[in-house]
Every structure is written in structure tokens, then in C-alpha cells.
C-alpha positions in Angstrom: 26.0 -2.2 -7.7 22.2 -0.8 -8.5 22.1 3.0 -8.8 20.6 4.2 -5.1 17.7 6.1 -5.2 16.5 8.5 -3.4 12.7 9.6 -2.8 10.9 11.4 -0.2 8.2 9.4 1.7 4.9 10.0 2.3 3.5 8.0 5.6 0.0 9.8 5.5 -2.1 9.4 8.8 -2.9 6.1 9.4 0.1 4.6 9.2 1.9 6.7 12.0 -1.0 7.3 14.1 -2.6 3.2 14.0 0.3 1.0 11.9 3.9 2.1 12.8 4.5 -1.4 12.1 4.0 -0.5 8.5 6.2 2.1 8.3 9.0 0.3 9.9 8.5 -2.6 7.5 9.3 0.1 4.5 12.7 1.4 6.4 13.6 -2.0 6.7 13.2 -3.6 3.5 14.0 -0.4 1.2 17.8 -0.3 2.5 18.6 -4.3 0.8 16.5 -2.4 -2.6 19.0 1.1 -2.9 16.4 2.9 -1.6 17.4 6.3 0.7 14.2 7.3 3.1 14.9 11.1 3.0 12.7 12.3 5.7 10.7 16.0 4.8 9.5 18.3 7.5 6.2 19.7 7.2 3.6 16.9 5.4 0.5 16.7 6.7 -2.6 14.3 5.8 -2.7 14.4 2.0 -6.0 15.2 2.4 -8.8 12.2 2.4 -9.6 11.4 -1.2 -13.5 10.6 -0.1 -14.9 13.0 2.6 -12.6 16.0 2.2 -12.4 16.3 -1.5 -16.6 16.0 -1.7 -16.6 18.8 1.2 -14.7 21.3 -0.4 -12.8 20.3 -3.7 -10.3 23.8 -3.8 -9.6 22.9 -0.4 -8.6 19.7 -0.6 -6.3 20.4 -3.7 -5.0 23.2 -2.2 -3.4 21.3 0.7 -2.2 18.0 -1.3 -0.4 20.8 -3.6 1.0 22.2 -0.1 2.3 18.5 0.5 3.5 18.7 -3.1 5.7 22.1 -2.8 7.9 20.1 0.2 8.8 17.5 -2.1 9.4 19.7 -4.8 11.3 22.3 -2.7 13.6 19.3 -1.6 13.5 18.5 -5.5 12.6 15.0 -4.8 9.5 12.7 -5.9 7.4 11.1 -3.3 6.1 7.5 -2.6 3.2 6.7 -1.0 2.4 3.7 1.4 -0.9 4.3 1.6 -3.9 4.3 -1.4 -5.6 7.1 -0.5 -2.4 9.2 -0.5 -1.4 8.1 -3.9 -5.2 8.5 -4.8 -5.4 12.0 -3.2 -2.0 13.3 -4.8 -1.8 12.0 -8.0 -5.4 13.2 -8.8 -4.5 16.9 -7.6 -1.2 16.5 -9.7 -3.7 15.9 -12.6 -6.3 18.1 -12.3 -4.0 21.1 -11.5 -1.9 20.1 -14.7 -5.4 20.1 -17.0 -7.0 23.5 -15.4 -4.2 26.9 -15.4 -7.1 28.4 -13.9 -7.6 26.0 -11.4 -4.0 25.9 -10.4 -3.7 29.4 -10.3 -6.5 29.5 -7.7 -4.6 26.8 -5.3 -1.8 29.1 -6.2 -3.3 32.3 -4.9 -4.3 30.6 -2.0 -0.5 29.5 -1.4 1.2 32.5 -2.0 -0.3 33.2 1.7 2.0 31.1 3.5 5.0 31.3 0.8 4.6 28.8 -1.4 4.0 27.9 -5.4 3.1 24.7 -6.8 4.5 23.8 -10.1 3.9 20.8 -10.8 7.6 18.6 -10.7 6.9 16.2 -8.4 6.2 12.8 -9.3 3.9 10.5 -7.2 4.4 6.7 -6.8 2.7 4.1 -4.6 5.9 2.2 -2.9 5.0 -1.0 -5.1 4.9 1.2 -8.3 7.7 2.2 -7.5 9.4 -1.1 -7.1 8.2 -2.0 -10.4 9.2 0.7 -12.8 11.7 2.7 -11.0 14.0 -0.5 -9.1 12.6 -3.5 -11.5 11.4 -6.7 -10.9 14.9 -8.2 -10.8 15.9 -5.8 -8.5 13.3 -7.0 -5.9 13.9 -10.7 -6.6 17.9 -10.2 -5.5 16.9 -8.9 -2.2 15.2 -12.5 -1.4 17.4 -14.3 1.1 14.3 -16.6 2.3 11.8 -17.2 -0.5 8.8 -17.6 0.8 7.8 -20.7 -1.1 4.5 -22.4 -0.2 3.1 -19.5 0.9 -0.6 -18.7 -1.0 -1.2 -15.1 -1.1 -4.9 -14.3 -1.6 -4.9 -10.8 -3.6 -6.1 -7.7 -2.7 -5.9 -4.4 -4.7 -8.7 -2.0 -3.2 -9.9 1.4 -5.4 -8.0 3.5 -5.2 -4.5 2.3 -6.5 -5.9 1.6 -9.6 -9.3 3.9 -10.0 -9.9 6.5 -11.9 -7.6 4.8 -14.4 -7.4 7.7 -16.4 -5.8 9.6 -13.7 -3.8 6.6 -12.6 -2.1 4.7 -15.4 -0.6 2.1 -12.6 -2.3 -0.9 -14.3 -5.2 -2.8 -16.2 -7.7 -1.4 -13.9 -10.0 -4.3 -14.5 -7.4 -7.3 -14.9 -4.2 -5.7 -12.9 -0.9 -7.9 -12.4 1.7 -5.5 -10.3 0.8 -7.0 -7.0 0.7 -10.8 -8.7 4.0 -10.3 -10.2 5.7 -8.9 -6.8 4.2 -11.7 -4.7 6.1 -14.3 -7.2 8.7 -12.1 -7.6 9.5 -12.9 -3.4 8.9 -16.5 -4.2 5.3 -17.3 -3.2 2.4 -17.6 -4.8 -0.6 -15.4 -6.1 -4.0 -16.3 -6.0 -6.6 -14.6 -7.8 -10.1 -14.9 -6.5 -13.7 -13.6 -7.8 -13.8 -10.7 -5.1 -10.0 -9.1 -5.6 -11.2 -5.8 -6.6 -14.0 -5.3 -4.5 -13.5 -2.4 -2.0 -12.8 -3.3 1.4 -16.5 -1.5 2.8 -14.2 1.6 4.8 -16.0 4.7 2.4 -19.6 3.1 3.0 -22.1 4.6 5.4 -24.5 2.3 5.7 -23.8 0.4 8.8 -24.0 -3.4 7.7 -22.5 -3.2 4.4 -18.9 -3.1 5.2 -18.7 -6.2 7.4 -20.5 -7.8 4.3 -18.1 -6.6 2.4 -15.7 -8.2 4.2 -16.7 -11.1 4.8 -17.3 -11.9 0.9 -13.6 -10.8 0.6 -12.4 -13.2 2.9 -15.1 -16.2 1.5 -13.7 -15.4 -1.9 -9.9 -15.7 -0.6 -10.3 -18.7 1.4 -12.3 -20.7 -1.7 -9.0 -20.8 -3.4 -6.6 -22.1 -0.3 -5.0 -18.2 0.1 -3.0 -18.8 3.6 -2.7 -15.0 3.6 -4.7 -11.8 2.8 -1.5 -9.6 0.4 -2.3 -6.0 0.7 -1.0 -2.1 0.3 -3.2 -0.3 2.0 -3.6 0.7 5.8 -7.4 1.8 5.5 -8.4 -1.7 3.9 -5.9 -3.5 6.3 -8.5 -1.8 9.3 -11.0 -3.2 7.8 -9.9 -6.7 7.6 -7.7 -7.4 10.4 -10.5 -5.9 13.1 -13.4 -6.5 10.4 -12.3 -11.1 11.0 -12.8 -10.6 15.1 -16.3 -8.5 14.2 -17.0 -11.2 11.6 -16.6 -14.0 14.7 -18.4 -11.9 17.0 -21.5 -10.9 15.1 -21.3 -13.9 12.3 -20.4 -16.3 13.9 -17.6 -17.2 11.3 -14.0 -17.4 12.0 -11.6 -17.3 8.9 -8.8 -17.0 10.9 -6.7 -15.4 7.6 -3.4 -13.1 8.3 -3.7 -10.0 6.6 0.0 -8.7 5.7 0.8 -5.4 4.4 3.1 -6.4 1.4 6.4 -4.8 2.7 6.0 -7.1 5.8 6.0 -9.9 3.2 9.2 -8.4 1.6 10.7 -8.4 4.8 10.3 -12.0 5.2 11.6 -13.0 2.2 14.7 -10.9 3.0 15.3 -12.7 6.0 14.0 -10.5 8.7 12.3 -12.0 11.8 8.1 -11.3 12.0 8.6 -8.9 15.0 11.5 -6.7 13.0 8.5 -6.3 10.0 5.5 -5.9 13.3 3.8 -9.0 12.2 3.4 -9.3 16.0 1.1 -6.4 16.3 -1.3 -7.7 13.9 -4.1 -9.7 15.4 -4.5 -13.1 13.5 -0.9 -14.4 13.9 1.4 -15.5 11.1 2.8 -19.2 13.0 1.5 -21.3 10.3 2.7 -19.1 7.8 6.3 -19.4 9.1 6.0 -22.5 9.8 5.5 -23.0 5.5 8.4 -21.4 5.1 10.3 -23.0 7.8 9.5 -26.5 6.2 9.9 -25.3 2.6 13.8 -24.2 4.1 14.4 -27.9 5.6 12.8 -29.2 2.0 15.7 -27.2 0.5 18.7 -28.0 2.3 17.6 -31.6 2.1 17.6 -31.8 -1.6 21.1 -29.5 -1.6 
């Protein structure tokens, strides 16, 4: 039996507040990984890594160190299910570990409601996570259903991988984690021109975004993706309401799931779309089970 691990997770804002379904598709698949949930009192958002931070900078570190403290008070690490989380807290982890006088500041500022930051803590995006703390072996044993047949179109966003300096998750310009845990639950990866692009969400002016978009989706569907594979609430807002705006205002319908990637895990472990709240999402997933349906008969068949 794997060693269990234990980690404290971070849900952020959007997920509770817009994606619930998200969240529950994490408690469900990290149980078949080893993976205890131990739920901390107190987090709030970790703060925004764009608007925030360019507001007021000794702010905005002071609270992610507050978010920080929990964890380290419970003497656990966290993981993140969101980008801008992992963005937000792994850059304060940095900057307050490169600048004494910077973290004595935030410090100062904490002491006010009882707290000290020091720095123990570690900070992991959930599919980090699965990489270099379970392994990629690890994840492969939970499959009960691979989902073979399934094209997964790729997208990574900013901010798991940018600044890479601060980060150090991957290649920021030629990145593999999310290719290898797409294969890893038996379907397949597709690269496409637009992968890194950012989903539009941090731009202000008011057409760019749905542009954005809609490249995204043009690049993904070039290749034959059946599905948009992604880690990242705010760029999943985007794309799942950004295809009806597309429609609406384009006049071009792609029509392309967009699945968070521990929904996709849950598949391939055998749980139903509603117990993963594939239901929720707007374009439906019926073809897609219907590939892995077929790709099941194909199996038994040749058994």
C-alpha cells in the first residue's frame, strides 16, 4: 500500500462560490490516490495575483502569508486547485524568502492579529502534486475505465507556469505535466499552436477576450481535440460561457466540452459524470462517454 498523504487544501474563490463541481471532483478522486483532504479553518481568497497585487503589493503579500500561517500552524503544505492561488502563494513564498526586510514588514503587520509567517509551507498545484509527490504510476493504478479514444485538446494558461523563475513546475515554453497526466488516464494529448495562450479573463479591453477565445478553441478543434483539458476555474469561465458568447455574437458554434482535469480523473476511475459535476457544465460530455463506452465493448470483445 502507497504511503497516505496528507495536505491541506486550498479551494480559493471561484471554485466554492461558481464550481463546487470542481471541488467535489478533487474529494472524489484524491481518496483512490492516498490523498487525506484535511480541511483548515480560516483561508480566505489568496489574494488575486492581477488586480490586488498591482493595487497594493504589501497588501496582497501580507494576506497570502496570512493564508500561509494556517497551513503552517497545522504543520501541513497546501495544494491548490486553482492557478491564480498557486500563482498568488508561491510568488509571496518567494519574494518573502528573497527580502528579510520585506518579510519582516508583512510580519509587523501580522503580529496584529497573532500571527508570524516563517516560511515552512510548501505550495503545490493539485496536478504538481500528482506528479512529484504521488508519481505517475501512482495515478495510472487508480484507472478502472481508461478513457481511451478520448482527444484532449491542451490547455495550460499563465499562471501555472509564469514567472518561471518563481515557479519551477515546468518548461515554461514547451511544458509536458498536463500531456503526461492526460496519457497517464489513458487518453490522448493534443498539442495545438494556441496551448499557452491566456484564456483573455486579465484583459480590459472588451473584445479581446472573446477573440482570445475563440483562437483557443480554432486552434483545439484543427487537431480533432473532442475535449478542452484544463486546471483552472478562471480560464474554465472563460471558455465554457465564452462558446455560448462565441455562438451568440460570432456566429460560430464549436460545441467543445471543457473538463477541469480532476473531472477527467474521475472518469477514468470509474465514477459516473454527475458524481465528478460534468452535468453542471454547459456543453455536455454524451459523445465523450459515448468514446469511452464503445472503446469498453472494443475491449471486452477482444478479451
Amino acid at each position: 500500500m502507497a504511503e497516505k498523504i496528507r495536505v491541506a487544501p486550498f479551494w480559493g474563490c471561484m471554485i466554492p462560490v461558481k464550481y463546487p463541481q470542481m471541488e467535489l471532483s478533487v474529494r472524489k478522486t484524491m481518496a483512490p490516490l492516498g490523498v487525506e483532504l484535511v480541511d483548515l479553518d480560516g483561508f480566505s481568497c489568496c489574494p488575486d495575483p492581477i488586480y490586488f497585487k498591482a493595487r497594493d503589493k504589501v497588501q496582497w503579500l501580507t494576506i497570502a502569508a496570512r493564508n500561509l500561517c494556517i497551513a503552517e500552524q497545522a504543520g501541513l503544505d497546501v495544494i491548490t486547485m486553482c492557478s491564480g492561488c498557486t500563482s498568488t502563494l508561491q510568488e509571496a513564498r518567494f519574494l518573502l524568502a528573497e527580502d528579510e526586510n520585506l518579510k519582516a514588514l508583512v510580519n509587523q503587520k501580522l503580529k496584529k492579529i497573532g500571527k508570524e509567517y516563517k516560511g515552512t509551507a510548501r505550495v503545490k498545484h493539485i496536478v504538481v502534486m500528482m506528479r512529484d509527490d504521488l508519481g505517475i504510476e501512482r495515478v495510472k493504478s487508480s484507472v478502472v475505465r481508461p478513457l481511451t479514444g478520448v482527444k484532449v485538446g491542451i490547455h495550460y494558461g499563465c499562471h501555472l507556469l509564469k514567472p518561471s523563475q518563481i515557479m519551477h513546475i515546468d518548461d515554461a515554453d514547451y511544458p509536458s505535466l498536463l500531456e503526461t497526466l492526460v496519457r497517464a488516464i489513458g487518453a490522448t494529448p493534443l498539442t495545438h499552436t494556441e496551448k499557452l495562450l491566456c484564456c483573455g479573463k486579465g484583459c480590459m479591453d472588451e473584445d479581446m477576450p472573446l477573440q482570445m477565445t475563440h483562437e483557443i478553441f480554432h486552434s483545439m478543434e484543427s487537431v480533432g481535440a473532442d475535449v478542452m483539458g484544463l486546471i483552472c476555474p478562471t480560464c474554465f469561465n472563460s471558455f465554457d460561457m465564452g462558446q455560448i458568447l462565441i455562438a451568440r455574437k460570432m456566429n460560430r458554434e464549436f460545441n467543445m466540452p471543457v473538463i477541469y482535469f480532476c473531472q477527467l480523473l474521475g472518469l477514468a476511475q470509474g465514477f459516473d459524470p454527475e458524481e465528478v459535476g460534468l452535468h453542471l457544465h454547459r456543453i455536455k460530455i454524451d459523445q465523450v462517454m459515448e468514446t469511452i463506452a464503445a472503446s469498453e465493448t472494443v475491449e471486452i470483445v477482444v478479451r
